[in-house]
C-alpha positions as CSV (number, residue, x, y, z in Angstrom):
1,X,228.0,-0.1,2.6
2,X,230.3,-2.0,5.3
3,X,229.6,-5.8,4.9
4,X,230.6,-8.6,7.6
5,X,231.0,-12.0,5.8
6,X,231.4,-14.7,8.1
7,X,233.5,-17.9,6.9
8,X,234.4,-15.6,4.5
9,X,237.8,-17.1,4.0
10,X,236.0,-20.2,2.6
11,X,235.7,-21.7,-0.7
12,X,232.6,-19.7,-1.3
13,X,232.9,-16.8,0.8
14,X,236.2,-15.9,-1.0
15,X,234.7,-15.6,-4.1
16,X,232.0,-13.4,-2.8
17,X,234.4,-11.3,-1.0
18,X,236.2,-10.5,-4.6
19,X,232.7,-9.8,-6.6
20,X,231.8,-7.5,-3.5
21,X,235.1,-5.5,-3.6
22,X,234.5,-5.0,-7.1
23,X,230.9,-3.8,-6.5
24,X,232.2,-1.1,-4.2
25,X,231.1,-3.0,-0.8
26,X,233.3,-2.5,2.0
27,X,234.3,-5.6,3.2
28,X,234.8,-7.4,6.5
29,X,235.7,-11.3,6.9
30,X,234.9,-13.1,10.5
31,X,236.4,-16.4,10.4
32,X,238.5,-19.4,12.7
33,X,239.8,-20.7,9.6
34,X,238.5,-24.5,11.1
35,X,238.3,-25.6,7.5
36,X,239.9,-22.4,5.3
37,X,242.9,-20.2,5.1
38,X,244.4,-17.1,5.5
39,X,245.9,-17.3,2.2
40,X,242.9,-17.5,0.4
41,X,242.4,-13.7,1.5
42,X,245.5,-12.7,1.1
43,X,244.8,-13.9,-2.8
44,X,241.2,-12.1,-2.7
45,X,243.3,-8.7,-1.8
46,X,245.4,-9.6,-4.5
47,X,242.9,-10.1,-6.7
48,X,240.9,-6.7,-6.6
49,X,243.8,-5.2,-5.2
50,X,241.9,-3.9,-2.6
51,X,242.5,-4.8,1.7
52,X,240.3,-5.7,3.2
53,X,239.6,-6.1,7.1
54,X,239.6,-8.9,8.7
55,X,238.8,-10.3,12.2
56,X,239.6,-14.0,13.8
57,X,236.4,-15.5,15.5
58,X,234.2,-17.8,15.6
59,X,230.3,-17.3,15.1
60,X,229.5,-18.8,18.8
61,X,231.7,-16.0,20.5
62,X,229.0,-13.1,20.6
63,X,231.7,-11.0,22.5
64,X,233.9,-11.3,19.6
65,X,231.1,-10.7,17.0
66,X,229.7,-7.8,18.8
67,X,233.3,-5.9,17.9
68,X,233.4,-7.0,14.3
69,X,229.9,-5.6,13.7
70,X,230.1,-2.7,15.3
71,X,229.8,0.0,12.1
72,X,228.5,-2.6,9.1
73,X,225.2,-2.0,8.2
74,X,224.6,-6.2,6.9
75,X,226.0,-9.6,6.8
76,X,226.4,-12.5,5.1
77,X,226.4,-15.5,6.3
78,X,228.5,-18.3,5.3
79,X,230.0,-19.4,8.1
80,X,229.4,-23.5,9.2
81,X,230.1,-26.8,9.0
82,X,229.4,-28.3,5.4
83,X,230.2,-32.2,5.0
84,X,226.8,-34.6,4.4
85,X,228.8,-37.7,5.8
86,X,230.2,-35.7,8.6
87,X,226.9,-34.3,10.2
88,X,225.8,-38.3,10.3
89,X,229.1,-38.9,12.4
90,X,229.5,-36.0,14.1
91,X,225.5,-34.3,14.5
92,X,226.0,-32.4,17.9
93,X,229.2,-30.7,16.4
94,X,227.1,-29.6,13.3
95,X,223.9,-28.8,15.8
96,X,226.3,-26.3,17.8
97,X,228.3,-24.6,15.0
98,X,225.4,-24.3,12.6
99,X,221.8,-23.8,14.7
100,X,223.8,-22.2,18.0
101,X,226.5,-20.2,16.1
102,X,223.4,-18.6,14.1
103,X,221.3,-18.0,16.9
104,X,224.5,-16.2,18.4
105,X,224.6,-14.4,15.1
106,X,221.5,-12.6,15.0
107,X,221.0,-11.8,19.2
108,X,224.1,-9.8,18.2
109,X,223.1,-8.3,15.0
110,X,219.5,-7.5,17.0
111,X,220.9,-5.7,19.6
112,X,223.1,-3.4,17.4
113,X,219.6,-3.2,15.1
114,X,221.4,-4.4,12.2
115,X,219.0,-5.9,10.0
116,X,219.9,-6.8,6.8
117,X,221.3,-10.8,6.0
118,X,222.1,-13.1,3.6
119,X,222.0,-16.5,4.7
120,X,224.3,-19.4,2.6
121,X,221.4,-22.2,2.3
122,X,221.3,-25.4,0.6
123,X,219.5,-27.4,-1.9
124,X,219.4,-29.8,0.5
125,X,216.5,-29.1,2.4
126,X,214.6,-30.4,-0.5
127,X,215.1,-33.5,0.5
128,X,214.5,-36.1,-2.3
129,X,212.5,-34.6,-5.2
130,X,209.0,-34.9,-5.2
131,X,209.1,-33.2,-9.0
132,X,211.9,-31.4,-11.6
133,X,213.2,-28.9,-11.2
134,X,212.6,-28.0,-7.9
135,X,211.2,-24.7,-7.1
136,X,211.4,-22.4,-4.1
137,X,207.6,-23.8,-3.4
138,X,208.8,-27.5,-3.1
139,X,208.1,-29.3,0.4
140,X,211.4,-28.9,2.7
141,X,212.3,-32.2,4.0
142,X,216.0,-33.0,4.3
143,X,217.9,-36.6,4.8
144,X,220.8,-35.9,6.6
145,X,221.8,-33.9,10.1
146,X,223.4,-31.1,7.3
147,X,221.0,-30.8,5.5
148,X,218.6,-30.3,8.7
149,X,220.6,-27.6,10.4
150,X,220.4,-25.7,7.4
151,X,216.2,-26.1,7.5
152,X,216.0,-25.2,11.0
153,X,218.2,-21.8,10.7
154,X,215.7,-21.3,8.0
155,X,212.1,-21.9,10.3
156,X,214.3,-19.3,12.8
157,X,214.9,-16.6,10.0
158,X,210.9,-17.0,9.3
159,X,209.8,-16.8,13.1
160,X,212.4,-14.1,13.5
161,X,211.1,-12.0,10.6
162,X,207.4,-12.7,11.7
163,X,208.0,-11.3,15.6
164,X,209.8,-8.4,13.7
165,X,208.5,-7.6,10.1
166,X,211.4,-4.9,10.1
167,X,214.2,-7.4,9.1
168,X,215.2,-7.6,5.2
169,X,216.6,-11.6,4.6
170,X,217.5,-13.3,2.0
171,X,217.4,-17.1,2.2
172,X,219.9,-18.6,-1.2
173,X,219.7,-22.3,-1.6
174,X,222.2,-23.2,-3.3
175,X,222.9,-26.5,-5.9
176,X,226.5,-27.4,-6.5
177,X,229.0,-24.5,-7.1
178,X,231.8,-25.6,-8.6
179,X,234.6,-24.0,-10.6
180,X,237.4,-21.2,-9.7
181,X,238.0,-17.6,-10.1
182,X,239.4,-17.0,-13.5
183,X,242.7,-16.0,-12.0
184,X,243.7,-19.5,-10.6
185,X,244.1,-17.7,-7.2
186,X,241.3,-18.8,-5.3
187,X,239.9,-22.2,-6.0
188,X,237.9,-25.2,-3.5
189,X,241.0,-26.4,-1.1
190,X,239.1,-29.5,0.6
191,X,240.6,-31.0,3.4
192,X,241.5,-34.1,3.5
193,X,239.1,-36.6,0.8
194,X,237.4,-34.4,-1.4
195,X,233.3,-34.8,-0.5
196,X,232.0,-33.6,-4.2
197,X,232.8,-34.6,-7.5
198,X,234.9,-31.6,-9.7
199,X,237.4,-31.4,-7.0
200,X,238.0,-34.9,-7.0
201,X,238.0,-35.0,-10.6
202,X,240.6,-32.1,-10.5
203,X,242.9,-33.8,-7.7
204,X,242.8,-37.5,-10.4
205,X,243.7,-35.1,-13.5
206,X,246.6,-34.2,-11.4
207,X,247.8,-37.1,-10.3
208,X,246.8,-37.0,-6.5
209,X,244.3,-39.4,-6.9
210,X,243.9,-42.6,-8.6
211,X,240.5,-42.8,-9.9
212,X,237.2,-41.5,-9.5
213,X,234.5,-43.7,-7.9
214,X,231.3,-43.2,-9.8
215,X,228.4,-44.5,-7.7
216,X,226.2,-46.0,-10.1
217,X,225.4,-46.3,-13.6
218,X,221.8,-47.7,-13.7
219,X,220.0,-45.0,-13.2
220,X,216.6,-44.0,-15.1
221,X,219.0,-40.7,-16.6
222,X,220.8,-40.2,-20.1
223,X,223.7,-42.1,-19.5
224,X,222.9,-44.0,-16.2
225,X,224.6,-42.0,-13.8
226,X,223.1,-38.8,-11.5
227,X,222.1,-35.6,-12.9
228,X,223.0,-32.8,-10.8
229,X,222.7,-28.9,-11.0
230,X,226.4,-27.2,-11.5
231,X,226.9,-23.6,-11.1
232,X,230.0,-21.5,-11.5
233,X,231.6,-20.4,-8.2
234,X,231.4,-17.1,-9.5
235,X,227.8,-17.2,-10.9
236,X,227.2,-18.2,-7.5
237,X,229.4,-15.4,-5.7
238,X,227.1,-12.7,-7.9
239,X,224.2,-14.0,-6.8
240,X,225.1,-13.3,-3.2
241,X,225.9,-9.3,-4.6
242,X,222.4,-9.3,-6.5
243,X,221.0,-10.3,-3.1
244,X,222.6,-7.9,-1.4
245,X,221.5,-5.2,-3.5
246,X,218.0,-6.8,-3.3
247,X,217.6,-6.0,0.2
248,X,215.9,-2.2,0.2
249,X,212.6,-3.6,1.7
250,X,211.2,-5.8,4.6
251,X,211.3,-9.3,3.4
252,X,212.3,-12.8,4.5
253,X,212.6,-14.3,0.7
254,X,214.0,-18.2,-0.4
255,X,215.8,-18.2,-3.8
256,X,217.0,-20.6,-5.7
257,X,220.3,-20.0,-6.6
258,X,221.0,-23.0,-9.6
259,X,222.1,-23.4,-13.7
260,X,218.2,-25.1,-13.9
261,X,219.9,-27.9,-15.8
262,X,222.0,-30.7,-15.0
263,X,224.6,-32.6,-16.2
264,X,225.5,-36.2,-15.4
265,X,228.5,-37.8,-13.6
266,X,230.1,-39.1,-16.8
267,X,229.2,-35.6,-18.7
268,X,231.5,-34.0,-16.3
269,X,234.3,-36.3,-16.0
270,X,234.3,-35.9,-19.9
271,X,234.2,-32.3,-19.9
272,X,236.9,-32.3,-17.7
273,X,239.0,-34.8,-19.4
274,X,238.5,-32.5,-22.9
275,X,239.4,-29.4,-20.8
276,X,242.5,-31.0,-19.2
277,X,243.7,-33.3,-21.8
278,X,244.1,-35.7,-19.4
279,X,242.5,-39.2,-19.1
280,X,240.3,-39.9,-15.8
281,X,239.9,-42.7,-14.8
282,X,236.7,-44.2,-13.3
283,X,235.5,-47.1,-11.5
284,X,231.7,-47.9,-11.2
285,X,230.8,-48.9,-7.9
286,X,227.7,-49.9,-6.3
287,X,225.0,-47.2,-5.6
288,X,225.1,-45.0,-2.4
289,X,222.1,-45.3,-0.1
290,X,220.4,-42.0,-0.4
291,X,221.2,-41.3,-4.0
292,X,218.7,-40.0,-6.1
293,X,218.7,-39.9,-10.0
294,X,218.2,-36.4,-10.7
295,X,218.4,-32.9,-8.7
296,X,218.7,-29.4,-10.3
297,X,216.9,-26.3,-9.9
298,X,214.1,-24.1,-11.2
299,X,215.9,-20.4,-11.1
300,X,213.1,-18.5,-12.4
301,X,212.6,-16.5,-8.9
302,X,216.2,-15.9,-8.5
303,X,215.7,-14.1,-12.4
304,X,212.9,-12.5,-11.6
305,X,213.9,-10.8,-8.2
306,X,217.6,-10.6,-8.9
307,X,218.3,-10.3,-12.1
308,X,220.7,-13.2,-11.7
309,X,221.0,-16.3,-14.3
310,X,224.6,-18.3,-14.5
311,X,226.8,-17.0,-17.0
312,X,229.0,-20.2,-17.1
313,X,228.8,-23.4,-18.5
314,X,230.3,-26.9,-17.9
315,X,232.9,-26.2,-20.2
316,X,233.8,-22.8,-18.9
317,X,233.9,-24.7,-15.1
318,X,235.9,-27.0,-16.0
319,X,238.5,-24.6,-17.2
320,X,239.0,-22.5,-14.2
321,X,239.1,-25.2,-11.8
322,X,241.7,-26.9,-13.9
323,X,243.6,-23.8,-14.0
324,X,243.7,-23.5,-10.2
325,X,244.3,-27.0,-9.8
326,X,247.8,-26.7,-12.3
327,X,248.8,-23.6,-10.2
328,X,248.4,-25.1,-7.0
329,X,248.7,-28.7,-7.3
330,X,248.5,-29.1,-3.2
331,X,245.7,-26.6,-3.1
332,X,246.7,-23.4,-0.9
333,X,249.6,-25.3,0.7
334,X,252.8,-23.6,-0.6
């Protein structure tokens, strides 16, 4: 089976792109590298020492995508904008990649009657918890233009199979994938300031960074600081093959795609710490406005339909992304 994976030269989409090579998927990355690089796929070839094809675009270009997907029989969907703070600067930008560049997606994948996706959602759309964990039945509600863009795509994949019960769609919502392939090859590269924690953790162990701001430490949790739900890159990456596989029958299904636990801001600075032998520092600051104590998922669905559960724990993260932080200490920058 021939696969398009759009922004598959990203953080996540690279990691996908090696488990689907090794499940004997044929494999084709659209991407306009706007926050990725080639390099990263050059690694994933190296990797499973497999090629794989490749085509520059970007999602909104439904010339471009017309050509990549002629011959693939599905996609997967990674490709957008990803930053919380960014979509409240910058909401237009994140309107018109995200909404427009999917919309652009599936007229294109309609009119070559290619029906089979996997769309890269997010925890987000939760919004704040209105009970633990959350489950796939939880009111969507998002705070933030991000999180939004990612709800609407979702209400269009919903209408779209309703007018057309022939599409199969999986809808992941992911927590926070974290972690590296085992290699060290392919890792998370962030531009610029790192937006989550591990790769901020990762750039302080290595002496990029002075300290890590934890925002917080009154809260009603074990240790005072936010819980959150971290998966394995790689768990994550499966998930996307399991869902893949899962698509033999007209659906339009949400999964959760989490570890159903979480662990707290100073759990994984000390996992890390342990795991790197080096000290992080950290310097409590005031909460952030929007914060919430705790957020981590219910994955029983994502057992159930998939077969999927994380293989990894914090320990095990910690290792791999510290790996590919030692072997490229500037990321993917050579």
């Amino acid at each position: 089976m021939k696969i398009l994976v759009t922004g598959g030269a990203g953080y996540i989409g690279s990691h996908s792109c090696v488990e689907l090579q090794n499940a004997g998927f044929d494999v084709v990355v659209y991407d306009n590298f706007s926050n990725s690089t080639f390099e990263s796929l050059k690694r994933v070839m190296q990797i499973t020492g497999k090629q794989l094809s490749f085509i520059s675009g970007d999602v909104r270009d439904e010339v471009a995508l017309e050509k990549a997907l002629i011959g693939c029989d599905a996609v997967i969907h990674f490709a957008g904008l990803k930053a919380v703070g960014e979509s409240v600067e910058k909401p237009l930008a994140y309107y018109d990649n995200n909404v427009h560049g999917t919309l652009c997606l599936l007229r294109v994948m309609q009119k070559l009657n290619i029906k089979k996706l996997v769309f890269s959602s997010s925890a987000t759309v939760y919004g704040d918890p209105e009970f633990l964990p959350f489950t796939e039945n939880h009111p969507l509600r998002t705070t933030n233009p991000y999180g939004q863009t990612k709800l609407v795509i979702e209400e269009i994949l919903r209408d779209l199979f309703r007018s057309d019960p022939t599409w199969q769609i999986m809808i992941l919502r992911y927590f926070n994938p974290v972690g590296a392939h085992e290699s060290g090859l392919i890792g998370e590269d962030p531009q610029g300031i790192p937006n989550n924690l591990m790769p901020y953790i990762a750039q302080v162990a290595i002496g990029r960074r002075e300290c890590v701001n934890v925002f917080g430490n009154d809260y009603p949790t074990r240790d005072g600081t936010g819980v959150r739900d971290y998966l394995h890159v790689v768990d994550l990456a499966l998930g996307h093959v399991k869902a893949l596989q899962a698509l033999n029958k007209p659906q339009c299904t949400a999964i959760n795609l989490g570890a159903g636990k979480g662990y707290s801001v100073l759990e994984v600075i000390n996992a890390f710490s342990k795991v790197s032998g080096k000290e992080i520092p950290f310097e409590v600051m005031p909460r952030r406005a929007g914060d919430i104590a705790e957020f981590y998922s219910d994955p029983t669905l994502a057992q159930k339909l998939l077969g999927w559960e994380v293989e990894y724990d914090l320990d095990k993260i910690c290792e791999d992304m510290w790996r590919f932080q030692i072997k490229n200490p500037k990321g993917y920058v050579l």
